[in-house]
N, C-alpha and C positions, 0 to 999 in steps of 0.2 A: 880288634881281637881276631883270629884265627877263630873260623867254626867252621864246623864239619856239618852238614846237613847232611842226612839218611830220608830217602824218598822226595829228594830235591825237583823231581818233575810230574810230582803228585798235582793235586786238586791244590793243597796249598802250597806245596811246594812254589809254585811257577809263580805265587802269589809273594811268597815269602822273601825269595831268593835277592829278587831286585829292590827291597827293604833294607833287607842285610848289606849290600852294596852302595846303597844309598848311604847309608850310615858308617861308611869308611872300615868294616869289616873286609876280612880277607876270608873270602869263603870258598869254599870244597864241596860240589853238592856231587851224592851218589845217585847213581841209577844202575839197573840193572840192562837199559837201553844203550848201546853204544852212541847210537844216533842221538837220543834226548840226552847223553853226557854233553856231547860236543855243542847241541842248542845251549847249555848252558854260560857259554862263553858271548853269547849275544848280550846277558846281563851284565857282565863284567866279571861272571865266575867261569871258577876252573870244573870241569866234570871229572867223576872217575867211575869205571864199572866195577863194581860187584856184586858179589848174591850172600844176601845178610844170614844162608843158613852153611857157607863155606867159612869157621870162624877164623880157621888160622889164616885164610888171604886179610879178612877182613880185622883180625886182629894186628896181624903184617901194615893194612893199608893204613888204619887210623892212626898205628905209632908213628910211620913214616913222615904222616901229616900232622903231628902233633897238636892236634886241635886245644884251647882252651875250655871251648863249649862244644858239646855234641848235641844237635836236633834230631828228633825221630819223628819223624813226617811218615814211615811205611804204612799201607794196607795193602788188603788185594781184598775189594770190596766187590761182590756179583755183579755183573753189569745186568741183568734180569734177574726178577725172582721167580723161583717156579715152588710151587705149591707143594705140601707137603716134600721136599728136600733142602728146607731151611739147614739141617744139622751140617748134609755136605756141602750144601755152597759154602758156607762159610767156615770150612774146615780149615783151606790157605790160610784166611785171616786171620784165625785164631794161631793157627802156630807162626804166623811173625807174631801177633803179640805175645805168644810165650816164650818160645826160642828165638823167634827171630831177637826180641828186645834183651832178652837174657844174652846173646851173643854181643850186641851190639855195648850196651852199659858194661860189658865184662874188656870189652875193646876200649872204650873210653877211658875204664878206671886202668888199666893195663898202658895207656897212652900217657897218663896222667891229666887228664883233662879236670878241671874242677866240677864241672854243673854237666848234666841232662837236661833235655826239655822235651819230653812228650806228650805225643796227640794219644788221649785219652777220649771216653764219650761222656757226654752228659745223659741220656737217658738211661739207665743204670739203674735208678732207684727204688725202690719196692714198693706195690701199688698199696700201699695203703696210706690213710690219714690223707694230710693237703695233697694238692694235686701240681704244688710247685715243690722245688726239696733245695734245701744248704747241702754244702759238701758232708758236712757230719753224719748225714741221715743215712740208712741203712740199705746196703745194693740190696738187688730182689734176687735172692740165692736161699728161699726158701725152699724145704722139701716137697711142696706141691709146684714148683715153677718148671714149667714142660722143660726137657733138655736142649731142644731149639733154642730159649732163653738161655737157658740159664747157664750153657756150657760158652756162649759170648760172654756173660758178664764175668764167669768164673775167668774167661783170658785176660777181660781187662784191668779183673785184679790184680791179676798175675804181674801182669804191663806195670801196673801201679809198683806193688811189692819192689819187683826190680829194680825201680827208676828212682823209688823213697829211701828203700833199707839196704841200698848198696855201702859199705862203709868207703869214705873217702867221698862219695859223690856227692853233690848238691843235687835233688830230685825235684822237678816239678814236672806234676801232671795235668794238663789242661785238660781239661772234660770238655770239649768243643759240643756245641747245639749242631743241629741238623745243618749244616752245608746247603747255601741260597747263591749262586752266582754263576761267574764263568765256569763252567768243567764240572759246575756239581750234578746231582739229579735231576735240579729243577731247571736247569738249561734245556734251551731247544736239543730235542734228542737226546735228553739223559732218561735216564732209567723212571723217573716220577713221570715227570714230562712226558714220556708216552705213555705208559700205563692210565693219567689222566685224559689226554688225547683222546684214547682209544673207550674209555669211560670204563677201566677194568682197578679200578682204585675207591672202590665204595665205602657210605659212611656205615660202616659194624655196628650194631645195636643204639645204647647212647650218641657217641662221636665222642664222648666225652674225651676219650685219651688228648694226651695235654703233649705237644711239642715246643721244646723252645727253639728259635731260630739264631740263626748268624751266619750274617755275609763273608763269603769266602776272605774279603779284604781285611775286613775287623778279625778275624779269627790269627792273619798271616798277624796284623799290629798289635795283639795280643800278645802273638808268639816273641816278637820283638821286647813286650816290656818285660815278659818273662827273663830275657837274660841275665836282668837283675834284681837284687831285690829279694824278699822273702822266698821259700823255699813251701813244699806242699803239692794240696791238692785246689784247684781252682774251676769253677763253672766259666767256660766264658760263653756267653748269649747275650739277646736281646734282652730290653726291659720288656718284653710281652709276651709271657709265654700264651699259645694260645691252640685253644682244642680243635680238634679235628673236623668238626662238625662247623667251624667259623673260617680256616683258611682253606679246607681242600673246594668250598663253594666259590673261597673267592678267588683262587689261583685256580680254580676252571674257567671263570670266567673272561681273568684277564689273558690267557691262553689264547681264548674263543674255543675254547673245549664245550660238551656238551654237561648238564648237571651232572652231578655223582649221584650212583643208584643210594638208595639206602636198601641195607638190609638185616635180617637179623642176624646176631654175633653168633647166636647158634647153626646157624648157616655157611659164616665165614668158616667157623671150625671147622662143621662137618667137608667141608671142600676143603680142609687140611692147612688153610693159611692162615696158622697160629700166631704169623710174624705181624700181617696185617690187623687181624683183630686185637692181637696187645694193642699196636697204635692206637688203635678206634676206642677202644674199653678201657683202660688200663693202665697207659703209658703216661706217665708223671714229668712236667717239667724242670726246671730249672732255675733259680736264683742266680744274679751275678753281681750281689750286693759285696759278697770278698772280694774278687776279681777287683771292683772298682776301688773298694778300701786299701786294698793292701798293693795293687799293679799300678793303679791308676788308670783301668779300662774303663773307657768311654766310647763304646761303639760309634760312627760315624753313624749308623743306620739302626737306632734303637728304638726301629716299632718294624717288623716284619711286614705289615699292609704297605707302609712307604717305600719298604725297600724291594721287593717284589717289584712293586706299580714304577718303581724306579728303572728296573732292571727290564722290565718288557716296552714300556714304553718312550724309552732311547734308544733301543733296537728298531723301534716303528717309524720312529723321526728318522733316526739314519736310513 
C-alpha cells in the first residue's frame, strides 16, 4: 500500500517508518526538517517537506502522492516544563491537534485516501471512579478541571472528532500510554530523565495518580495493526498500569538518580505545577483489553518494570 506518514521523524515516527517498509509498503514520510526528510531514505523511504498549518501546499502534496492510508504521528511536545505556564507551552500542540489534523484529514479525504490513523493520548480520562478506564469512559472536561488540563484534552477531542466523523474516512484513534524508549522522556537526556536526575519530579500528596506505559516499539506495531481492521478509538499500553508512587522510586533507582522528595499536593499547586500534581493525585490509567481483542495487540514489553530494567540495563552491558 502507498502511506503517507505526517511526523515521520518523530518519537514514533523513526520507530514506525522502517515497520512499514519492512512490510512491503510504499511509504512518504513528512517532516518539517529538510535534513530528517532526506534521513528518511536510510529506511528505504521517500521524505518530503512541509508545514501541516500551509493546507493548500499540503493539500497539493498528499494529492500528488496519492496515499491510500494517511498516518498522523505530529506534536510539538515541550522539551522542559516550567511551572505555572503549562497553558503556553503547550499552545503549538494543541493547534496541530486542532488545525493541524483538521488540515491534514481534509488533505487525505481530498487525496482520496480510505483510512486515518492517529496518535491520540491515553491519559485523558476523568479522575473519578477506577483508577484504570476503557475507551468508553468519560474525558476529564469538567467545569472545575484547571484550563492547563483541560484545554489539552478539549484538543485531543478535537484530533479525535476529525479523524472519526470525517465522511468518506476510516478513523482510528490510538490513545498511546506514556512513551518509554529510544527519543522518549525517559531516555538519557529527555525531559523525565533529568527532572529525575536532578530530584525535581516529586511524589504530590498520595502518588496515587495512576500512568499506563508503552514502549515506543509496541506503540510503532500497534500503529501497524491499525492499518487494518476495525475502525475507532483504542488504548494501546501496557498490561500494568501503575501509580506514581511505585515507578518514579523505581525508575530512580535504576537511573542511579537520588530518591524522589515526597511532598504535599498542596504544595505542588501552590508552586503552580498543576501538570505534575494531576500525575501524582489524579491521573487515571488505562486498559488495552480492545486494543488486544479487536487489533490483536500484544505488547512485546507488557509489564513496564521489565521493560525499563530492559531498556537501561542493555545500555550498561554495551
Amino acid at each position: 500500500m502507498k502511506i503517507f506518514v505526517a511526523g515521520a521523524t518523530g518519537v514514533i515516527g523513526r520507530r514506525l517508518v522502517p515497520l512499514l517498509v519492512e512490510d512491503g509498503h510504499d511509504v512518504v514520510g513528512m517532516s518539517r526538517s529538510e535534513e530528517r526528510a532526506r534521513n528518511l531514505e536510510d529506511y528505504g523511504a521517500r521524505g518530503v517537506v512541509a508545514d501541516v498549518f500551509d493546507s493548500e501546499r499540503l493539500r497539493k502534496l498528499v494529492a500528488d502522492e496519492k496515499p491510500e492510508i494517511v498516518i498522523h504521528e505530529l506534536t510539538d511536545i515541550p522539551h522542559e516544563l516550567e511551572p505555572g505556564h503549562t497553558i503556553e507551552q503547550f499552545a503549538a500542540n494543541r493547534r496541530i491537534r486542532i488545525e493541524g489534523t483538521r488540515n491534514l484529514v481534509e488533505a487525505a479525504r481530498a487525496a482520496g485516501a480510505r483510512r486515518v490513523v492517529a496518535q491520540s493520548f491515553a491519559h485523558v480520562y476523568a479522575p473519578r471512579g477506577s483508577w484504570v478506564k476503557a475507551e468508553w469512559e468519560a474525558l476529564d472536561l469538567g467545569p472545575d478541571v484547571p484550563d492547563s488540563r483541560r484545554l489539552n484534552v478539549l484538543a485531543l477531542r478535537e484530533l479525535e472528532r476529525s479523524v472519526l466523523q470525517t465522511p468518506g474516512i476510516e478513523g482510528v484513534a490510538l490513545r498511546y500510554g506514556t512513551f518509554y524508549g529510544p527519543g522518549s522522556a525517559f531516555d538519557e537526556g529527555g525531559t523525565i530523565n533529568t527532572l529525575v536526575r536532578r530530584r525535581h519530579y516529586p511524589i504530590a500528596g498520595s502518588g496515587a495518580g495512576t500512568t499506563s506505559f508503552v514502549h515506543v516499539d509496541d506503540a510503532a506495531a500497534a500503529t501497524v495493526l491499525a492499518l487494518s481492521g476495525p475502525t475507532g478509538v483504542f488504548n494501546i499500553c501496557d498490561d500494568q498500569p501503575a501509580s506514581l508512587k511505585e515507578w518514579l522510586p523505581f525508575y530512580a533507582r535504576l537511573v542511579g538518580a537520588p530518591p524522589p522528595r515526597h511532598i504535599p499536593a498542596l504544595a505542588e499547586r501552590v508552586l503552580r505545577n498543576e501538570h505534575l500534581a494531576f500525575r501524582s493525585t489524579k491521573q487515571r490509567g488505562a486498559y488495552n483489553l480492545k486494543a488486544r481483542a479487536q487489533l490483536g495487540f500484544a505488547p512485546a514489553r507488557a509489564a513496564w518494570r521489565d521493560g525499563l530494567r530492559g531498556e537501561f540495563e542493555s545500555r550498561a552491558v554495551a
